[in-house]
C-alpha positions as CSV (number, residue, x, y, z in Angstrom):
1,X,-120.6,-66.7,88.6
2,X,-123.0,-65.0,87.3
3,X,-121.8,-62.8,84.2
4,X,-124.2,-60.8,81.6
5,X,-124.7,-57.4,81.3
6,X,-128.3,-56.5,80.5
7,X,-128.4,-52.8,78.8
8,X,-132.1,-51.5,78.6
9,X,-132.5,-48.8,76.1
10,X,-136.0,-47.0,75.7
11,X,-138.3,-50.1,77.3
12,X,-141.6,-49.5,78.7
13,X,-141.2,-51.7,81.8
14,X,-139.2,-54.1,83.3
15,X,-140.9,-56.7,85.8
16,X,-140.4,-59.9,87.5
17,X,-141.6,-62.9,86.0
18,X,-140.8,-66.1,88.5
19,X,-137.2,-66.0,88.5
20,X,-136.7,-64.1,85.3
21,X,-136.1,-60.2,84.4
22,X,-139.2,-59.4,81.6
23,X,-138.5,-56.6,79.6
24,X,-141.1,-55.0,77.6
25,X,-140.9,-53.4,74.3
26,X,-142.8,-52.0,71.2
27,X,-144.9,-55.0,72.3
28,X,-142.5,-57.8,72.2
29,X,-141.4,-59.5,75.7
30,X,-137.4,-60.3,76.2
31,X,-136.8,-62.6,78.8
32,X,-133.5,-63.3,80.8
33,X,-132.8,-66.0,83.9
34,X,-131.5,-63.9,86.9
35,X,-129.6,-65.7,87.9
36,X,-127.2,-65.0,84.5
37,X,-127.6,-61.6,85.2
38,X,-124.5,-59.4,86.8
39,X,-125.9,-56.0,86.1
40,X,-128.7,-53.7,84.3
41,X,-128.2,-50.6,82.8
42,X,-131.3,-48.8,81.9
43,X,-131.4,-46.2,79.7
44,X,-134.8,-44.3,79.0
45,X,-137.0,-41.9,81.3
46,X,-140.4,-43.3,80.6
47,X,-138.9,-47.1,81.6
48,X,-141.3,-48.3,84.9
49,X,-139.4,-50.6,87.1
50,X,-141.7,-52.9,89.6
51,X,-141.0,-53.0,93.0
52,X,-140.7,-56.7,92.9
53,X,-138.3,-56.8,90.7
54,X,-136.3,-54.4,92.7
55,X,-137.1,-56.7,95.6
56,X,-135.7,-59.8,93.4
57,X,-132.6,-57.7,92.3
58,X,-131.3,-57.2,95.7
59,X,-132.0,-60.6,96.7
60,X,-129.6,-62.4,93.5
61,X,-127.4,-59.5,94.1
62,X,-128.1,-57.5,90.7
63,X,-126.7,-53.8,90.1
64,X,-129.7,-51.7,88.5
65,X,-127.5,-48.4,87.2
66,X,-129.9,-45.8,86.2
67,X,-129.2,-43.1,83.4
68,X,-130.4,-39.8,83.0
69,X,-131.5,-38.0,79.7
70,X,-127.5,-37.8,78.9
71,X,-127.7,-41.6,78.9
72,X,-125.2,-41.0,81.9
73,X,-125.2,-43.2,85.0
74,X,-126.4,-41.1,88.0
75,X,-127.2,-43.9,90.1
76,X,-127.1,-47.5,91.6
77,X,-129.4,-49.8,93.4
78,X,-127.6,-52.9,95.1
79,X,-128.2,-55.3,97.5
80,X,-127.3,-54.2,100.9
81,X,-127.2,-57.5,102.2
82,X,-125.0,-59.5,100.2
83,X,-123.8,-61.7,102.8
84,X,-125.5,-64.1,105.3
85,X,-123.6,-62.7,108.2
86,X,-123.3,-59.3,107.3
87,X,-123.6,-58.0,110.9
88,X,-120.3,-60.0,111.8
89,X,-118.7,-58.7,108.7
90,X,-119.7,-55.5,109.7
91,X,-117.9,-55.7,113.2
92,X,-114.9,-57.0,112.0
93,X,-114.2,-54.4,109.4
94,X,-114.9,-51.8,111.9
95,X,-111.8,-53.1,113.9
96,X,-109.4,-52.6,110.8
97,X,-106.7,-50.6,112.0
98,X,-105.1,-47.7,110.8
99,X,-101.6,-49.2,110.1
100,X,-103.9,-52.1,107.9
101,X,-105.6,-49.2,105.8
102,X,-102.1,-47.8,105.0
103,X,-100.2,-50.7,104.2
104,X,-103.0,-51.8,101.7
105,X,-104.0,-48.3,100.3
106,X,-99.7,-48.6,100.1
107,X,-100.5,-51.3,97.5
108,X,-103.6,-50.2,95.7
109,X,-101.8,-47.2,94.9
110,X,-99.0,-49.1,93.6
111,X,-101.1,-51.1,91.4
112,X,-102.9,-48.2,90.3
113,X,-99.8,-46.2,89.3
114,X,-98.2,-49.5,88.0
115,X,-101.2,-49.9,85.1
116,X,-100.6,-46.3,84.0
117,X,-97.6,-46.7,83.4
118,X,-98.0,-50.1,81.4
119,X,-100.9,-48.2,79.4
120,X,-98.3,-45.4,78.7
121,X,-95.9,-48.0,77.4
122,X,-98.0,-49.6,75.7
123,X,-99.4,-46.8,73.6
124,X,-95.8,-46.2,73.2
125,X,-95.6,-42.5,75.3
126,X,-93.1,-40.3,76.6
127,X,-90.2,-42.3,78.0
128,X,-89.4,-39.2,80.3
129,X,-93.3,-39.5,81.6
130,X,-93.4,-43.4,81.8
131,X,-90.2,-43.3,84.3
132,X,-91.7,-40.6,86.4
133,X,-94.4,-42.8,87.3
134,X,-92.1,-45.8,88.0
135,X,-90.3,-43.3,90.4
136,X,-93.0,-42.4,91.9
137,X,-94.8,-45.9,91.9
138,X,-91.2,-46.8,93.6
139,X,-91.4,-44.1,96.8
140,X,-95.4,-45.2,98.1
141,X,-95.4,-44.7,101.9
142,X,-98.2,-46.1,104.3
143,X,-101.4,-44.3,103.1
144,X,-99.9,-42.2,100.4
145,X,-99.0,-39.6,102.3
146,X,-97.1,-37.6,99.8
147,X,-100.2,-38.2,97.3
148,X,-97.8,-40.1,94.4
149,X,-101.7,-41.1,93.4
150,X,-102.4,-37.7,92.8
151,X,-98.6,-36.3,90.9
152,X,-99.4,-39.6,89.0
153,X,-102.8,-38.7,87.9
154,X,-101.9,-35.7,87.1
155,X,-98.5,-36.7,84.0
156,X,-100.2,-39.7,83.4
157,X,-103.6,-38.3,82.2
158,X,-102.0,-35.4,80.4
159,X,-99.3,-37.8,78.6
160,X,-102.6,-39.8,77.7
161,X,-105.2,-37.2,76.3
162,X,-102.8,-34.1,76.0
163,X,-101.9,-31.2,78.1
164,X,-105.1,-29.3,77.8
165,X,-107.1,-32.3,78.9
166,X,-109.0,-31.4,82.6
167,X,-110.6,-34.7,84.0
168,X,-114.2,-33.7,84.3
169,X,-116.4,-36.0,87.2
170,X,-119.7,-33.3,86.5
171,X,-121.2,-31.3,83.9
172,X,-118.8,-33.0,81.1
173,X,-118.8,-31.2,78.3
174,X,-116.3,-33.7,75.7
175,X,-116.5,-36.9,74.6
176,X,-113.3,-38.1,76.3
177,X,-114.8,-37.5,80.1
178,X,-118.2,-38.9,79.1
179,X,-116.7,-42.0,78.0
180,X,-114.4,-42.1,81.1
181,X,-117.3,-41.2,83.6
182,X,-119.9,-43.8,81.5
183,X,-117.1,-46.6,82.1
184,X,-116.3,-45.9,85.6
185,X,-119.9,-45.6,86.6
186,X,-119.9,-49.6,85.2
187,X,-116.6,-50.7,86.9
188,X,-117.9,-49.1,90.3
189,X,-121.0,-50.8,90.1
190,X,-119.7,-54.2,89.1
191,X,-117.0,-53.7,92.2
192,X,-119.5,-52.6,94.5
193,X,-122.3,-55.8,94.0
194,X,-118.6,-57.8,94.6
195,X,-117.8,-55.9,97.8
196,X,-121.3,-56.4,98.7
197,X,-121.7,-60.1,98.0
198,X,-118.9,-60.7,99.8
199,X,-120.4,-59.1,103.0
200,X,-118.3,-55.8,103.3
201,X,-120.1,-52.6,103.9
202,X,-119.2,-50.4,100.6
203,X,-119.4,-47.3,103.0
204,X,-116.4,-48.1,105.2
205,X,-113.0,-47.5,102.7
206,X,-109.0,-47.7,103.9
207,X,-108.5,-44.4,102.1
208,X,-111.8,-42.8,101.1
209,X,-114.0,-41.4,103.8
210,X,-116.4,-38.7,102.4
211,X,-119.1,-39.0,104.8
212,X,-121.8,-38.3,101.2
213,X,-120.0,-41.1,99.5
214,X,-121.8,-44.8,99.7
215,X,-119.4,-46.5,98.0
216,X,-115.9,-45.5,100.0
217,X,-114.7,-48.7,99.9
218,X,-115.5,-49.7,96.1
219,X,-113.6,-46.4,95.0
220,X,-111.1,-47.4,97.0
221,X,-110.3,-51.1,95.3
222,X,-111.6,-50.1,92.1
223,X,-108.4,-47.5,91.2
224,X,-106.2,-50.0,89.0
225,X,-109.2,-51.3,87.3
226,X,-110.1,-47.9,85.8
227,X,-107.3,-47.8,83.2
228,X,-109.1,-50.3,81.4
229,X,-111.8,-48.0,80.6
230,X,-108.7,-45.4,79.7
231,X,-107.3,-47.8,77.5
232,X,-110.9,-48.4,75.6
233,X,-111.7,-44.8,75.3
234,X,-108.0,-43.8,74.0
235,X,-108.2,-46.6,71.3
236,X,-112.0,-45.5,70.5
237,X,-113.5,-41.7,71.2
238,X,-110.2,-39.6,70.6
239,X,-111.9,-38.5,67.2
240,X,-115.8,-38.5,68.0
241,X,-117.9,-36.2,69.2
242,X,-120.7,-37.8,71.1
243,X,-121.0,-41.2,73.2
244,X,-123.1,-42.9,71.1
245,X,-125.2,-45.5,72.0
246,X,-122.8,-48.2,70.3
247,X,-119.5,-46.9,72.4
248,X,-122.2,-46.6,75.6
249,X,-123.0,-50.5,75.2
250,X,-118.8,-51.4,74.3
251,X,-118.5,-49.6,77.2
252,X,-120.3,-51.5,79.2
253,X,-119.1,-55.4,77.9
254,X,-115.8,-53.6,79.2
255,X,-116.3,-56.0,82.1
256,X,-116.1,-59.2,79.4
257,X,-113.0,-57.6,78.1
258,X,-110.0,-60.4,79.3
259,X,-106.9,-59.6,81.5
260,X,-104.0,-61.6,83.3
261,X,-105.1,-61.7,86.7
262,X,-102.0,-63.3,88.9
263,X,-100.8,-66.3,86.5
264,X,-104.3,-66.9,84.7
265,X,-106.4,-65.0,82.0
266,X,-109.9,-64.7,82.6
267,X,-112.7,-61.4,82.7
268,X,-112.5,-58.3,83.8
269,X,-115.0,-59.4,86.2
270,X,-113.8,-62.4,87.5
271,X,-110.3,-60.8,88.2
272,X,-112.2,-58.4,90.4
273,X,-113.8,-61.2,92.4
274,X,-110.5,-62.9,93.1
275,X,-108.9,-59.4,93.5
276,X,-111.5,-58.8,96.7
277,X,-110.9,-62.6,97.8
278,X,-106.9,-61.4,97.7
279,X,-107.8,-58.4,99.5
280,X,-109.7,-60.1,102.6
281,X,-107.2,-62.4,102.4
282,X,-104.7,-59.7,103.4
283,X,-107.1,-58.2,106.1
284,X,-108.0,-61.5,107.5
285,X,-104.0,-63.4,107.5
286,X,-101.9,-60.5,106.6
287,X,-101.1,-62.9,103.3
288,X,-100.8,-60.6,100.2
289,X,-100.1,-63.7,98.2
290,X,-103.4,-63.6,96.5
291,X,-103.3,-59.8,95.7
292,X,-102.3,-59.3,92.7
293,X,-102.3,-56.2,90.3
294,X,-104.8,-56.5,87.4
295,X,-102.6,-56.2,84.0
296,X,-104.4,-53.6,82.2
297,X,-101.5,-54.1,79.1
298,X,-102.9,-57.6,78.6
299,X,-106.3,-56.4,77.8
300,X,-108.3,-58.3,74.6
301,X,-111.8,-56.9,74.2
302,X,-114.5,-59.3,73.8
């Protein structure tokens, strides 16, 4: 699997040469085998990317995450065709059913819920807020319906970053959402060239369905991922100011960091690859065997 994390900060261009990403800067060339590469983050307004090199990025299935003059990720280029026989993959998730979406949106939520309140007892928080969120990780229905995702959110992130804390998605004015939005934009990117790879249309979700959204479906498995990027930025930006370029880039090898995935430790992003294997496993044969809740509390940075 292919695994590194190239960030590009303040490069002049970045081209294809044969099989290899060339990066050029203050006139010395770095090269890098594609086929190593997971993802790019390029940081830098004055960067020019050629267009076969986009061309060569979609075909090895490469994330490109583009940053604005904030150094914040505002957009992603992946392959749409990740899959030899997308079209078929295509059909059959259109014929998920309703009653499918809602058992496994059932479960996400669970796992999400379930890391926050590990990560809560683990940073040794409020008992009283740690148990509400095993009661309401304990009363799911079908498709959320009574939003337990949502109450959850709501102690868990105010146990975590204090009462006056508002989770920011736009115009993020603190350290704390910056780092949060920085290392979501990675995990959603890494989860999306997954979905995609594995020939599911990141559009389609079992929960998400904003018609302006591309990635549905990658919000939708992503949820109990994100309280790793909780975990880093409550251990590291609670006392900064400003996401420097060192937190940006510890951000990003976030998805090097190691977790217990089911009964074996590996990456971040290998968990995530067998964690969409478990979940087609459950669409395909109804066999939640093989989906298993990422343990955030296990989490060793690389």
């Amino acid at each position: 699997m292919t695994w590194r994390i190239v960030h590009v900060c303040q490069s002049e261009k970045m081209q294809l040469k044969l099989d290899n990403l060339l990066i050029k800067k203050m006139g010395q060339d770095y090269i890098i085998p594609l086929s190593d590469i997971s993802i790019i983050v390029a940081e830098g307004g004055e960067t020019v990317v050629t267009l076969r090199l986009l061309s060569a990025l979609s075909k090895y299935n490469i994330a490109l995450i583009v940053c604005d003059n904030e150094h914040l990720p505002t957009g992603i280029y992946h392959s749409q065709n990740g899959h030899f026989r997308a079209y078929k993959k295509l059909q059959e998730q259109l014929l998920w059913t309703q009653e499918q979406k809602d058992k496994l949106w059932q479960i996400v939520t669970y796992f999400k819920i379930n890391n926050q309140q590990d990560v809560l007892a683990m940073l040794e928080k409020n008992i009283d807020c740690i148990q509400l969120l095993a009661d309401y990780k304990d009363h799911i229905e079908y498709g959320d319906k009574t939003n337990r995702e949502g109450h959850a959110a709501k102690v868990y992130f105010n146990e975590l970053f204090g009462k006056k804390f508002v989770r920011l998605t736009q115009q993020e004015t603190d350290v704390i959402n910056a780092g949060l939005n920085y290392g979501y934009a990675i995990m959603r990117a890494q989860m999306a060239r997954i979905i995609s790879g594995y020939g599911l249309n990141p559009l389609i979700g079992i929960f998400h369905k904003n018609e302006y959204n591309q990635f549905n479906l990658v919000d939708d498995l992503m949820e109990p991922f994100r309280q790793i990027v909780d975990v880093w930025v409550y251990q590291n930006l609670r006392d900064e100011e400003y996401l420097k370029y060192e937190f940006r880039l510890a951000l990003t090898d976030t998805l090097n960091a190691k977790i217990r995935y089911g009964k074996e430790t590996c990456s971040v992003t290998v968990a995530m690859d067998k964690y969409v294997k478990g979940f087609l496993k459950c669409i395909s044969d109804k066999d939640t065997s093989k989906f298993y809740c990422p343990v955030v509390s296990s989490v060793e940075w690389s």
